[in-house]
TORGUFI-22546 format. One line per 5 residues: their letters; for each residue y, x, z negated of N, C-alpha, C. Coordinates in nm, 4 decimals. Example, Ala and Ser with C-alpha at 12.3 -4.5 7.8 and 13.67 -1.06 7.14 Angstrom:
<sites>
AS) -0.5690:1.3190:-0.7800:-0.4500:1.2300:-0.7800:-0.3300:1.3200:-0.7800  -0.2250:1.2850:-0.7080:-0.1060:1.3670:-0.7140:0.0030:1.2900:-0.7870
</sites>
This chain:
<sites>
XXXXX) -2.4153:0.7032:1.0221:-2.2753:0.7319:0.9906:-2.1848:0.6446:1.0773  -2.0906:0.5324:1.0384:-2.0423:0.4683:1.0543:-1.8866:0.5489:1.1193  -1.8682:0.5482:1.1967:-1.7326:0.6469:1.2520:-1.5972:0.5342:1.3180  -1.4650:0.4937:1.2230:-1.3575:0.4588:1.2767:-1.2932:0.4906:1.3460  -1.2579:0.5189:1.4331:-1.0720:0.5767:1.4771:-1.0276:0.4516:1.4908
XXXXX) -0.8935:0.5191:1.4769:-0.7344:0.4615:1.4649:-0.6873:0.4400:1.6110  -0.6261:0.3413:1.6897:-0.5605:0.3188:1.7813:-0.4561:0.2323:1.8026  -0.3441:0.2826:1.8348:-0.1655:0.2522:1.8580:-0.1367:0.1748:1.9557  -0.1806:0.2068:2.0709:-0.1950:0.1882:2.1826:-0.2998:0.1020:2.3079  -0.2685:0.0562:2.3741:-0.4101:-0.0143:2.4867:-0.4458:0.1193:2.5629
XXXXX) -0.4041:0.2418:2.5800:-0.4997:0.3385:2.6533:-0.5812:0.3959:2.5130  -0.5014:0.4074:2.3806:-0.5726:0.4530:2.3121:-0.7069:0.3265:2.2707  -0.6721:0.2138:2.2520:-0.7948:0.1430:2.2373:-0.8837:0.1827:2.3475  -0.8463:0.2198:2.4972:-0.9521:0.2295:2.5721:-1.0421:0.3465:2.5419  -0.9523:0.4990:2.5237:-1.0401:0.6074:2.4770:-1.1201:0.5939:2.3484
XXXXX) -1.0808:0.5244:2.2609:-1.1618:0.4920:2.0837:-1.2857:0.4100:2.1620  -1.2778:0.2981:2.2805:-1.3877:0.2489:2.2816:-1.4756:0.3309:2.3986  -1.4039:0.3819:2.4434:-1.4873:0.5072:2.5849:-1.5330:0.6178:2.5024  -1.4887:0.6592:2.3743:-1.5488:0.7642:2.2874:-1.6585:0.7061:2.2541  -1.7032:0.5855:2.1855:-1.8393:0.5628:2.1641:-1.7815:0.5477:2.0064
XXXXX) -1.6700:0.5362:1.9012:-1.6662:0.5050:1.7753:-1.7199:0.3579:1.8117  -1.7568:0.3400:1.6525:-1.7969:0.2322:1.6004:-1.7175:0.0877:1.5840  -1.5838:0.1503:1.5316:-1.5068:0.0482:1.4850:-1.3221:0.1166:1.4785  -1.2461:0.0254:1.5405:-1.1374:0.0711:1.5805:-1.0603:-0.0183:1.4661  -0.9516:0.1413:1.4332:-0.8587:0.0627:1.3586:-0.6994:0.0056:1.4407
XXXXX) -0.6652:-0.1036:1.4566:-0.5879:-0.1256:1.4932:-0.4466:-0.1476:1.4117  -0.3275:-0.0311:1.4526:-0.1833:-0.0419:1.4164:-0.0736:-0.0037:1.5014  0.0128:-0.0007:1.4788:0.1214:0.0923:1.5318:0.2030:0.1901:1.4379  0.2924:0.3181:1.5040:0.3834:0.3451:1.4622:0.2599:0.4286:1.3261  0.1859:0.5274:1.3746:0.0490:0.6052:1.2701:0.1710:0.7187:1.2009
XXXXX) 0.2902:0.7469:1.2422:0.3545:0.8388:1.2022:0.4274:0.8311:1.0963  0.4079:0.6972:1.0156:0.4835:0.6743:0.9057:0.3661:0.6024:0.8201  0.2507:0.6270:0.8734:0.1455:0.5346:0.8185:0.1132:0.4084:0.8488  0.1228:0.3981:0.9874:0.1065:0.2724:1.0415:0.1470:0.1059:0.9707  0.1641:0.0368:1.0771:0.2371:-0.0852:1.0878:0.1389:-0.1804:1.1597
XXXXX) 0.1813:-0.3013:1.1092:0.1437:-0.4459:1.1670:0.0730:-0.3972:1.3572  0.0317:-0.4161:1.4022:-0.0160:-0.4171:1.5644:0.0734:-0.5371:1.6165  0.1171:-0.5254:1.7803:0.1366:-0.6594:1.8097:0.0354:-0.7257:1.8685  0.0318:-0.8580:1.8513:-0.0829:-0.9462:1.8858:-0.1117:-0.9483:2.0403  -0.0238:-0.9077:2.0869:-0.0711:-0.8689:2.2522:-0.2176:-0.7506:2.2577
XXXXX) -0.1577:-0.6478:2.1453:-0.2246:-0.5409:2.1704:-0.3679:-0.5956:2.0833  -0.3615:-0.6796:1.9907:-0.5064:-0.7218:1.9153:-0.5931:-0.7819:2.0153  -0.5565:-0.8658:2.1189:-0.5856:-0.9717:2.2250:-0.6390:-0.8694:2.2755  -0.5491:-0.7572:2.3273:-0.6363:-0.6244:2.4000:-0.7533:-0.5837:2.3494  -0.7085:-0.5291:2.2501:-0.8746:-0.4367:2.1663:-1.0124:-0.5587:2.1685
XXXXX) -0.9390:-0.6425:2.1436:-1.0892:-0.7484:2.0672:-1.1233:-0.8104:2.2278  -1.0888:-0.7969:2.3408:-1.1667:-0.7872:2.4808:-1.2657:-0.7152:2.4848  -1.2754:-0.5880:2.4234:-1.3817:-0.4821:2.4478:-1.5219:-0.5442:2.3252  -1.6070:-0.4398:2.3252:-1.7106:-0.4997:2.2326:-1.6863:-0.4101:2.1076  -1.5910:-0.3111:2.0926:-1.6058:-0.2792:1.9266:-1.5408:-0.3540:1.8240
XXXXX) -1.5828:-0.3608:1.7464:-1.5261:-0.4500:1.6541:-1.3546:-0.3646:1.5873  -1.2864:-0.4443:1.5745:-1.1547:-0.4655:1.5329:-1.1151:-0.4273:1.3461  -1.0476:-0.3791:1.2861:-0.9505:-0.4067:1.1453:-0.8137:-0.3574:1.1887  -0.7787:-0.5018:1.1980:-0.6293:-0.5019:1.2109:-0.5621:-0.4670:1.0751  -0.4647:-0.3686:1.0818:-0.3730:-0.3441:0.9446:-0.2499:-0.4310:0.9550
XXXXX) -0.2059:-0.4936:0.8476:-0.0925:-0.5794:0.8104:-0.0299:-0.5141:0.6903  0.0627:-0.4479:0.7920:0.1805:-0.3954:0.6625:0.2736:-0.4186:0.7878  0.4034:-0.5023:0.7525:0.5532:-0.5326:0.7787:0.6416:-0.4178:0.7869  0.6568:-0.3334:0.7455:0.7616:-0.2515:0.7191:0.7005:-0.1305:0.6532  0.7717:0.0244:0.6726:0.7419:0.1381:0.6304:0.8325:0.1260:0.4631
XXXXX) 0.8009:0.2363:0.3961:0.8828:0.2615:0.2552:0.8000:0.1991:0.1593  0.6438:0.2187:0.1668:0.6043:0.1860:-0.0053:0.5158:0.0164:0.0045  0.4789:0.0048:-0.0969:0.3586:-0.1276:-0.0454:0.4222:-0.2082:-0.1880  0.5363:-0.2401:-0.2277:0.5833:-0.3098:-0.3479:0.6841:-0.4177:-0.2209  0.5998:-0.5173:-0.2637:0.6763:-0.6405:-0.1931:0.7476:-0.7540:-0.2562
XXXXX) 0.8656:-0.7845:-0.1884:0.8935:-0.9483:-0.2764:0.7609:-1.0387:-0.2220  0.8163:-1.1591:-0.3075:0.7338:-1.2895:-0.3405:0.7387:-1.3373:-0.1040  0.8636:-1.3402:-0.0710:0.9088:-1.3765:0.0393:0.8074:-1.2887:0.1319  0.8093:-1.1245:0.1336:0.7454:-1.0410:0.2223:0.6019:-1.0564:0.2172  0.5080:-1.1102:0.0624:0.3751:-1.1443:0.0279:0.3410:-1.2804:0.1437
XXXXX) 0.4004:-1.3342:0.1568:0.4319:-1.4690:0.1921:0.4249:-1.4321:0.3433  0.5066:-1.3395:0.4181:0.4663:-1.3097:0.5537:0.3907:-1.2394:0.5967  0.2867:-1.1663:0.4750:0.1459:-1.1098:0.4780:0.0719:-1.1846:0.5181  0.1096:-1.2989:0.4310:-0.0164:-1.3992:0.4347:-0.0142:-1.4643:0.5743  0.1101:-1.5057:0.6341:0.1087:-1.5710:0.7054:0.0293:-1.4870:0.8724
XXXXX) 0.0336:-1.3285:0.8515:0.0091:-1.2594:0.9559:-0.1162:-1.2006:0.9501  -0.1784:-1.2161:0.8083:-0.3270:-1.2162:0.8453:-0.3602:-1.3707:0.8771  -0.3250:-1.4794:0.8120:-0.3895:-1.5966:0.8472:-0.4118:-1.5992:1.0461  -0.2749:-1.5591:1.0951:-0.3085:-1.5154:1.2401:-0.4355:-1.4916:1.2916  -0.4081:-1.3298:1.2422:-0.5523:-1.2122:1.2640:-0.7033:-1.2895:1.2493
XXXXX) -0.7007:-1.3416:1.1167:-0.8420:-1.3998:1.0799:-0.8392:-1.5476:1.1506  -0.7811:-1.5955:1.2113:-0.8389:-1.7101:1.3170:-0.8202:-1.6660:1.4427  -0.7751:-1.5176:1.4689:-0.8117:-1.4649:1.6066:-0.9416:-1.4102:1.6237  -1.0123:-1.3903:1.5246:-1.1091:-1.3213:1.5276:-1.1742:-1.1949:1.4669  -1.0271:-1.1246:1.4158:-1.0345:-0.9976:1.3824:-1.1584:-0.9537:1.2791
XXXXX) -1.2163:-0.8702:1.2706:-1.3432:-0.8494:1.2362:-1.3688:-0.8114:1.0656  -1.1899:-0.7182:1.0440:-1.1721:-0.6794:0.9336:-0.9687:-0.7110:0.9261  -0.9539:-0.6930:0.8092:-0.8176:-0.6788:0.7833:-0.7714:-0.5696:0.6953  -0.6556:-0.4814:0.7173:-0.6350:-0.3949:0.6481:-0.4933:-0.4039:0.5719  -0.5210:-0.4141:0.4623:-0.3929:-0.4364:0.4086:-0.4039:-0.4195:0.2102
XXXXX) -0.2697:-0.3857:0.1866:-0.2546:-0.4108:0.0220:-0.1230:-0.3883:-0.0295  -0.0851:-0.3985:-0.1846:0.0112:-0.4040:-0.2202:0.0171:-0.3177:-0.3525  0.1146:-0.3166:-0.3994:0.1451:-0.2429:-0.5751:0.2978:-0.3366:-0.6241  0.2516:-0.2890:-0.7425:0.3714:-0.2799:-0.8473:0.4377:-0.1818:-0.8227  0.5895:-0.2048:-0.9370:0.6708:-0.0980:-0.9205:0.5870:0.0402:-0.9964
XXXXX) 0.4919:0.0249:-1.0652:0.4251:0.1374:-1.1458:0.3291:0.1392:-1.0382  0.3518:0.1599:-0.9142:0.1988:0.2006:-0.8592:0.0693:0.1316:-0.8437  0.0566:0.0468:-0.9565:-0.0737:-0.0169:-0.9937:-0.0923:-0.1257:-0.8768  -0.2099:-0.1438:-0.8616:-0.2125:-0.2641:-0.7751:-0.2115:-0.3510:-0.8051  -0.1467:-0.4896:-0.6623:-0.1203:-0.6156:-0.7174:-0.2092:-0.7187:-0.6967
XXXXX) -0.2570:-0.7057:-0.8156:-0.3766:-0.8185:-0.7916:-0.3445:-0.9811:-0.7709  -0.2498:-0.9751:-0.7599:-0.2651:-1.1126:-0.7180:-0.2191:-1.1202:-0.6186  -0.1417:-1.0281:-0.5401:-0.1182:-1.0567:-0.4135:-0.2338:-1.0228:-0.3182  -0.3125:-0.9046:-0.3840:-0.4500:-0.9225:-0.2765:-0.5323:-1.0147:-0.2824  -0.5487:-1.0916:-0.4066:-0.6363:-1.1994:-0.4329:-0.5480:-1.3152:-0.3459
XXXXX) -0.4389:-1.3054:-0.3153:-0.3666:-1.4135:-0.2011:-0.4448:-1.3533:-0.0681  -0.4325:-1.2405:-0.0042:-0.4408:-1.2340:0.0884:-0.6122:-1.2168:0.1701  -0.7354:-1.2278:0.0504:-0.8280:-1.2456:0.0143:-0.8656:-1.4373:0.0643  -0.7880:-1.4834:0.0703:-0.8062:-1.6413:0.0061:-0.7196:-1.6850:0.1885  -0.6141:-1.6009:0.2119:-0.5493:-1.6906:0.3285:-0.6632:-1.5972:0.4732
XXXXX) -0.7277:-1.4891:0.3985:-0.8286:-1.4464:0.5236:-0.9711:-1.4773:0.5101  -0.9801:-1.6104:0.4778:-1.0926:-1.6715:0.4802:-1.2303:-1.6256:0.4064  -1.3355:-1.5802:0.5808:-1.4499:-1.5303:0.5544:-1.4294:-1.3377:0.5779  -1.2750:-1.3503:0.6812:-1.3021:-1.2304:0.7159:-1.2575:-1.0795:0.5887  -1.3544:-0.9953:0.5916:-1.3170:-0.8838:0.5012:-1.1998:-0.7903:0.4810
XXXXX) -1.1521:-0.8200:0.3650:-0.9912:-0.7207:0.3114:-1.0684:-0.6315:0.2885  -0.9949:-0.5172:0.3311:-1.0113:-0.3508:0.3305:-0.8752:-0.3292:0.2669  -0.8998:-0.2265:0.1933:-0.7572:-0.1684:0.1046:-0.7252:-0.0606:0.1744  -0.5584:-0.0496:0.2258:-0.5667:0.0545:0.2694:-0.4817:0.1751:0.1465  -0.4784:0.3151:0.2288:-0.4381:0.3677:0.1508:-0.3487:0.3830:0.0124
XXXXX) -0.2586:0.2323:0.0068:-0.1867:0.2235:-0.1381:-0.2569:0.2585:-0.2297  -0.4396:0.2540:-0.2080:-0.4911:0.3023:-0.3511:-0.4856:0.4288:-0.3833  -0.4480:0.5355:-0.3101:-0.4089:0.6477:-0.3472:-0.2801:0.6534:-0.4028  -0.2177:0.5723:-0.4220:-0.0994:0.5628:-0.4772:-0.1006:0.5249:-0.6030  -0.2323:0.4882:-0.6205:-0.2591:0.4313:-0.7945:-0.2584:0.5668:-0.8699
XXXXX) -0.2123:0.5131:-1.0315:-0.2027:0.6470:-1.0908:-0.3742:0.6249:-1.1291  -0.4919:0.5311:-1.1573:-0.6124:0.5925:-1.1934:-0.7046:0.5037:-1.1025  -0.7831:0.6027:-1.0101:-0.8068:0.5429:-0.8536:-0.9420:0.4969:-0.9216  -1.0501:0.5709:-1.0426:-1.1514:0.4850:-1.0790:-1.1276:0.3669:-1.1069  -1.0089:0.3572:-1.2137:-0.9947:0.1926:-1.2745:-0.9513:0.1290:-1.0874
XXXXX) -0.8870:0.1312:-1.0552:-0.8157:0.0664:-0.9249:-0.9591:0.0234:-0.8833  -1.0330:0.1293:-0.8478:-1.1811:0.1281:-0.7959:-1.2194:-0.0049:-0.8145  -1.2271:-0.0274:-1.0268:-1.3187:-0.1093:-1.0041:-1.2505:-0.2482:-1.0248  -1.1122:-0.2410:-1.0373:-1.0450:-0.3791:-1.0165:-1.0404:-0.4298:-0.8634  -1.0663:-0.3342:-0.7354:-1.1343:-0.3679:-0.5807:-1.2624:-0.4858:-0.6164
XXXXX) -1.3588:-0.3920:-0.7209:-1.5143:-0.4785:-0.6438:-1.4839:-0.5916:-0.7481  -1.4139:-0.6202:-0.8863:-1.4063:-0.7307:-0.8988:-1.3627:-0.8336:-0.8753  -1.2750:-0.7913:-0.7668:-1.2149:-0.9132:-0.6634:-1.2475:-0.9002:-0.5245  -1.3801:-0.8984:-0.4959:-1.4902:-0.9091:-0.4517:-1.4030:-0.8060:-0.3256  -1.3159:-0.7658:-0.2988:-1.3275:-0.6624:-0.1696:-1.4223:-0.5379:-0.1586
XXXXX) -1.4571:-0.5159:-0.0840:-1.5701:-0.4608:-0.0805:-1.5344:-0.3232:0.0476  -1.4191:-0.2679:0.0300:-1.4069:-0.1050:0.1289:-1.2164:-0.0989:0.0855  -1.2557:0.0069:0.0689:-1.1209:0.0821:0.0963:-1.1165:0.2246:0.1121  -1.0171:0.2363:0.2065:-0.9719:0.3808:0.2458:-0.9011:0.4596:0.1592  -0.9632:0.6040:0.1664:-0.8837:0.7008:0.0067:-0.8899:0.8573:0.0723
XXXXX) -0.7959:0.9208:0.0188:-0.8376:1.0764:0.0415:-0.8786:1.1188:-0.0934  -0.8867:1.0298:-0.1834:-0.8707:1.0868:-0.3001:-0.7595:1.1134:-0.3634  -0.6365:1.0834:-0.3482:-0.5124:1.1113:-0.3648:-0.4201:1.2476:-0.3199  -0.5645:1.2762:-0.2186:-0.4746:1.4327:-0.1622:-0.4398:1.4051:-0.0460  -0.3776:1.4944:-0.0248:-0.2751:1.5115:0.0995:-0.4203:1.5014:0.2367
XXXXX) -0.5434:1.5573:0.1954:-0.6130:1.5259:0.3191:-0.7468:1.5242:0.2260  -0.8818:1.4419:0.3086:-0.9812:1.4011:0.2336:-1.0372:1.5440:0.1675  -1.0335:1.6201:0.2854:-1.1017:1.7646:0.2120:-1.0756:1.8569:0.0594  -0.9338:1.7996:0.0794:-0.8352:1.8003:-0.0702:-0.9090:1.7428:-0.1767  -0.9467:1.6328:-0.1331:-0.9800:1.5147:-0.2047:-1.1185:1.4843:-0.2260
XXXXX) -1.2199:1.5583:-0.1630:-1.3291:1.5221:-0.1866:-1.3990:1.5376:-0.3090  -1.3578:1.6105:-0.4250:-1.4455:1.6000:-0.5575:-1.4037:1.4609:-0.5776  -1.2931:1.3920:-0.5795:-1.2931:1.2734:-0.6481:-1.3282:1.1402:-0.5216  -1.3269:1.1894:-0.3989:-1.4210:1.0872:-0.3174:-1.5361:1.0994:-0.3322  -1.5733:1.1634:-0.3617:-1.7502:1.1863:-0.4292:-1.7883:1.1106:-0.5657
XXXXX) -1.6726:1.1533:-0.6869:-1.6571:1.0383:-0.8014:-1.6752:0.9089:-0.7737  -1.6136:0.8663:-0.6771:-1.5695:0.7133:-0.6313:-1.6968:0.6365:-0.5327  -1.7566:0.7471:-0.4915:-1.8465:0.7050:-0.3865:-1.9700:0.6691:-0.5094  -1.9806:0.7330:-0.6080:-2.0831:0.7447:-0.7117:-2.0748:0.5851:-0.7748  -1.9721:0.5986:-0.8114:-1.8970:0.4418:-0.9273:-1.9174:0.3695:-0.8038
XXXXX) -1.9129:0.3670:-0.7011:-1.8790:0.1859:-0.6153:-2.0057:0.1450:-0.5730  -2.1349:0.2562:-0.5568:-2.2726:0.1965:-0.5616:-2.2767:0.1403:-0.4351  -2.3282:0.0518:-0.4702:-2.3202:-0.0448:-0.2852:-2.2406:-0.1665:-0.3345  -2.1368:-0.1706:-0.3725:-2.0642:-0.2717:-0.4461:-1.9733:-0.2665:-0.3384  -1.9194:-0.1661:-0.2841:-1.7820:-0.1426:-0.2350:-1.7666:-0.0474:-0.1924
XXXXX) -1.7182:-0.0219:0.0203:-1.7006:0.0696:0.0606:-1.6135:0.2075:0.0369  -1.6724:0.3262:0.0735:-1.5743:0.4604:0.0428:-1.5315:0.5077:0.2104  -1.4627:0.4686:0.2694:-1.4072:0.5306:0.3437:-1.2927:0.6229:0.3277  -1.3346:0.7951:0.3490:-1.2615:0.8861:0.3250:-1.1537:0.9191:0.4769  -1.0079:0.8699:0.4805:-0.9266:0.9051:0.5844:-0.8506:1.0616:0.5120
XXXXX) -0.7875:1.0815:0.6242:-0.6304:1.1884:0.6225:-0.7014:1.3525:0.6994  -0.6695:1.3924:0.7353:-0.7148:1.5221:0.8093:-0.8007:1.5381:0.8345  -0.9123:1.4245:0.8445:-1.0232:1.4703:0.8601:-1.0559:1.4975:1.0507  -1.1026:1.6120:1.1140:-1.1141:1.6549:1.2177:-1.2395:1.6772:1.2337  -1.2808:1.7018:1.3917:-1.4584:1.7052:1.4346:-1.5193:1.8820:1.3273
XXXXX) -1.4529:1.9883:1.3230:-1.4648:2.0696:1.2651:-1.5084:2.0617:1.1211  -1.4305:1.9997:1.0292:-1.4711:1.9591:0.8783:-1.5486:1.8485:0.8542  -1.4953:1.7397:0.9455:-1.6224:1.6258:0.8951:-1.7964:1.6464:0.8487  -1.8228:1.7242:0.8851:-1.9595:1.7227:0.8491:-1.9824:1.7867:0.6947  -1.8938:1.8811:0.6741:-1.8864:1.9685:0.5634:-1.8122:1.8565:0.4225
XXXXX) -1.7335:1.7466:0.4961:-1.6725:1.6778:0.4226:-1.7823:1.5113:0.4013  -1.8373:1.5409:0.4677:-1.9870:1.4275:0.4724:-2.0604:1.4988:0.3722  -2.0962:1.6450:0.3416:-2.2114:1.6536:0.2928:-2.1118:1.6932:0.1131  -2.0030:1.6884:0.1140:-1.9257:1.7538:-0.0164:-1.9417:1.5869:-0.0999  -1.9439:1.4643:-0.0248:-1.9114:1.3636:-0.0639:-2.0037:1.2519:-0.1045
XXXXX) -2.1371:1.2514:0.0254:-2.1667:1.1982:0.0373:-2.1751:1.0230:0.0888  -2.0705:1.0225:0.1993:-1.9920:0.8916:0.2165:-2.0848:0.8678:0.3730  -2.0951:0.7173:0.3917:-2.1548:0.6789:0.4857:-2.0662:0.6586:0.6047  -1.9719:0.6569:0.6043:-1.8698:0.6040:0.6933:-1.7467:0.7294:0.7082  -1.6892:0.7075:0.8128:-1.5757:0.8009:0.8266:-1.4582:0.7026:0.9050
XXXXX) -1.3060:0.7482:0.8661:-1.1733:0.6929:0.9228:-1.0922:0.8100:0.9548  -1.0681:0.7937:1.0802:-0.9810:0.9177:1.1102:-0.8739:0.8960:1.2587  -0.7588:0.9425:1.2287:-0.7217:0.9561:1.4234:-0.7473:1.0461:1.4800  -0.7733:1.0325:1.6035:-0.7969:1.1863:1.6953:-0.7318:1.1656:1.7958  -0.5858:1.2914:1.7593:-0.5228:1.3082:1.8318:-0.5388:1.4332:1.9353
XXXXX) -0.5382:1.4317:2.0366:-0.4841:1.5829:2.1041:-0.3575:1.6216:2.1163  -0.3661:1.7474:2.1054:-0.2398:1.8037:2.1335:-0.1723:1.7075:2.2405  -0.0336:1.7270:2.2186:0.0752:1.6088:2.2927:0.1087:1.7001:2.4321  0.2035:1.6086:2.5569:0.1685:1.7209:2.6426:0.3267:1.7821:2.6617  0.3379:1.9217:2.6806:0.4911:1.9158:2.6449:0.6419:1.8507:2.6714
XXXXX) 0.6829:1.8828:2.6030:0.8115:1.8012:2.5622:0.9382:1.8593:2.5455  1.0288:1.8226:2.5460:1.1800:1.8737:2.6118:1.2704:1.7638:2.5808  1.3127:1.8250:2.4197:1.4195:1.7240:2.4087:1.5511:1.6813:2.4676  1.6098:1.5583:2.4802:1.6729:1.5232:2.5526:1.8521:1.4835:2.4538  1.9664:1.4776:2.5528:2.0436:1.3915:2.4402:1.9920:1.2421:2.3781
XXXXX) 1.9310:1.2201:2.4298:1.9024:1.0972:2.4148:1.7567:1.0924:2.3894  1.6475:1.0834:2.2464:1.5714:1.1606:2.2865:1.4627:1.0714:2.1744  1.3581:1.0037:2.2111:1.2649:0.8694:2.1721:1.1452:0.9638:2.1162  1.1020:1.1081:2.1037:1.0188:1.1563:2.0204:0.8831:1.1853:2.1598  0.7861:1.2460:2.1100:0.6412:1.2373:2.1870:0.5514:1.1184:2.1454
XXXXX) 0.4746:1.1091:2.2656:0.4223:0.9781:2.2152:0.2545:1.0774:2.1927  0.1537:1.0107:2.1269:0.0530:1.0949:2.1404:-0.0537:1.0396:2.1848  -0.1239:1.1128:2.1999:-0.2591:1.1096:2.3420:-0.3692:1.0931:2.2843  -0.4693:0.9948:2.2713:-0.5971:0.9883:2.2099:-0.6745:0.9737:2.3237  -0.7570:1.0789:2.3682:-0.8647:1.1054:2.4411:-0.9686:1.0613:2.4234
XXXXX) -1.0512:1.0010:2.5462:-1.1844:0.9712:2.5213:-1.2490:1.0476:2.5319  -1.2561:1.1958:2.5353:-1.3687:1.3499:2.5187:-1.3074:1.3421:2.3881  -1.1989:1.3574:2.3338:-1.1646:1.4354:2.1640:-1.2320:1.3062:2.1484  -1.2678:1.1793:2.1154:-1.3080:1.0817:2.0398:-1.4889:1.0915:2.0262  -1.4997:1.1270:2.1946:-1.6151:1.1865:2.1233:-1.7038:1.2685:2.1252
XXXXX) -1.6470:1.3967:2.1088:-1.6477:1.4590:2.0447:-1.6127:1.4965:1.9263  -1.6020:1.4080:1.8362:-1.5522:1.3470:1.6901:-1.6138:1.2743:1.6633  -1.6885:1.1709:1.7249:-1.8336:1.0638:1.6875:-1.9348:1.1779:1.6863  -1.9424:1.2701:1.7496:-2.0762:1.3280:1.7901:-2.1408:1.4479:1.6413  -2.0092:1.5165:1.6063:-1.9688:1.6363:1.5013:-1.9874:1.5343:1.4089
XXXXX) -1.9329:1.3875:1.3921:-1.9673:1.3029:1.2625:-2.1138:1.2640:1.2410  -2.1918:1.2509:1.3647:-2.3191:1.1871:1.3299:-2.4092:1.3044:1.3335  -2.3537:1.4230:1.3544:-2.4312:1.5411:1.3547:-2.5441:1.5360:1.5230  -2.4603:1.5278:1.5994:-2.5163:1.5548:1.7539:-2.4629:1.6569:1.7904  -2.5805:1.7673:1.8185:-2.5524:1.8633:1.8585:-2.5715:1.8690:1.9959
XXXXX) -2.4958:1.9890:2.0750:-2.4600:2.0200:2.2365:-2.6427:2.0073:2.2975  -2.7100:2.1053:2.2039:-2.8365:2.0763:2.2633:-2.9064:1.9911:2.2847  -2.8840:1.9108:2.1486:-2.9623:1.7114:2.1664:-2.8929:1.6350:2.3027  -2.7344:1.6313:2.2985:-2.7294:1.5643:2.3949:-2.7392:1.5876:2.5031  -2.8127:1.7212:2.5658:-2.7914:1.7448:2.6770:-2.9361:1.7260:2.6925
X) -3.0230:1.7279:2.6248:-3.1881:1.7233:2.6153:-3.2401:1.5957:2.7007
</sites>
């Protein structure tokens, strides 16, 4: 079982890689659905030995871009993929939702060898099988889904559909609520090899101010893993054995 977390931050890259996940997703700003990373902080993560998918989205409000904003996609994975980055996360739509195939087939082409991952816009498709299989025919090969619900557990009869149709053609990574508690129950409803998730802890309290910049949140290296451990099915007794 292949286990992601999400990291915002250089302490949070340190706890995602002191947890023992597999593969760190790198963004900022997870509270609106994450944003572009800055390249300071990519330079950070890709020091350590887990491997990297940087997400490239510009701006919050929807994944329908001009010709101009496609254009500074391209130009900010071309970055990423001659820094090294391991994966790239990114995608687009039409005004109907549908995806834009030709702007991923751009951003496919300016990231070389390295692998496009779709991120969640495909839940935004109105029919996530067809979307499905317009992914593996333009050879990307993973994208992230809850299934179109509000959280994977919502979503798992039709991440199970999807996991069925993509074969070994094309990854099913199931994100959105998924926690050390359900993951396993949401592994065995689905059948998915891989998991994407953040693990946050509770924030530590807070006291708003006139002037007042929000909580920032805390990704622990015990909650991380203890969230690798509940995903790969390690129990208290194995590891203490």
């Amino acid at each position: 079982m292949l286990v992601e977390v999400i990291a915002c931050a250089p302490e949070e890259v340190i706890a995602v890689q002191e947890g023992g996940a597999d593969r760190i997703e790198l963004c900022c700003a997870l509270e609106i659905g994450g944003l572009t990373p800055s390249k300071a902080l990519f330079e950070f993560a890709k020091e350590g030995a887990v491997p990297v998918a940087a997400m490239v989205r510009p701006r919050t409000g929807g994944y329908r871009y001009s010709s101009d904003e496609i254009s500074f996609i391209c130009r900010e994975i071309s970055w990423f993929a001659a820094n090294h980055a391991n994966f790239i996360v990114v995608g687009a739509s039409h005004s109907d939702d549908t995806l834009n195939l030709d702007a991923m087939k751009q951003f496919q082409d300016v990231a070389n060898d390295v692998p496009i991952v779709c991120h969640r816009v495909f839940d935004q498709t109105p029919d996530l099988e067809l979307a499905l299989e317009q992914l593996m025919k333009l050879g990307i090969r993973r994208t992230l889904t809850s299934g179109a619900r509000k959280t994977a557990a919502e979503g798992a009869e039709m991440i199970a559909r999807l996991v069925k149709l993509a074969g070994n053609d094309i990854e099913i990574a199931p994100a959105a609520g998924i926690r050390y508690h359900n993951v396993q129950d949401l592994i065995s409803r689905t059948g998915v090899t891989q998991i994407h998730a953040s693990v946050v802890a509770a924030p530590e309290p807070h006291f708003p101010k006139p002037v007042d910049f929000g909580v920032a949140p805390r990704v622990l290296a015990s909650e991380v893993r203890r969230f690798v451990e509940a995903a790969k099915g390690v129990s208290k007794d194995t590891d203490s054995a």
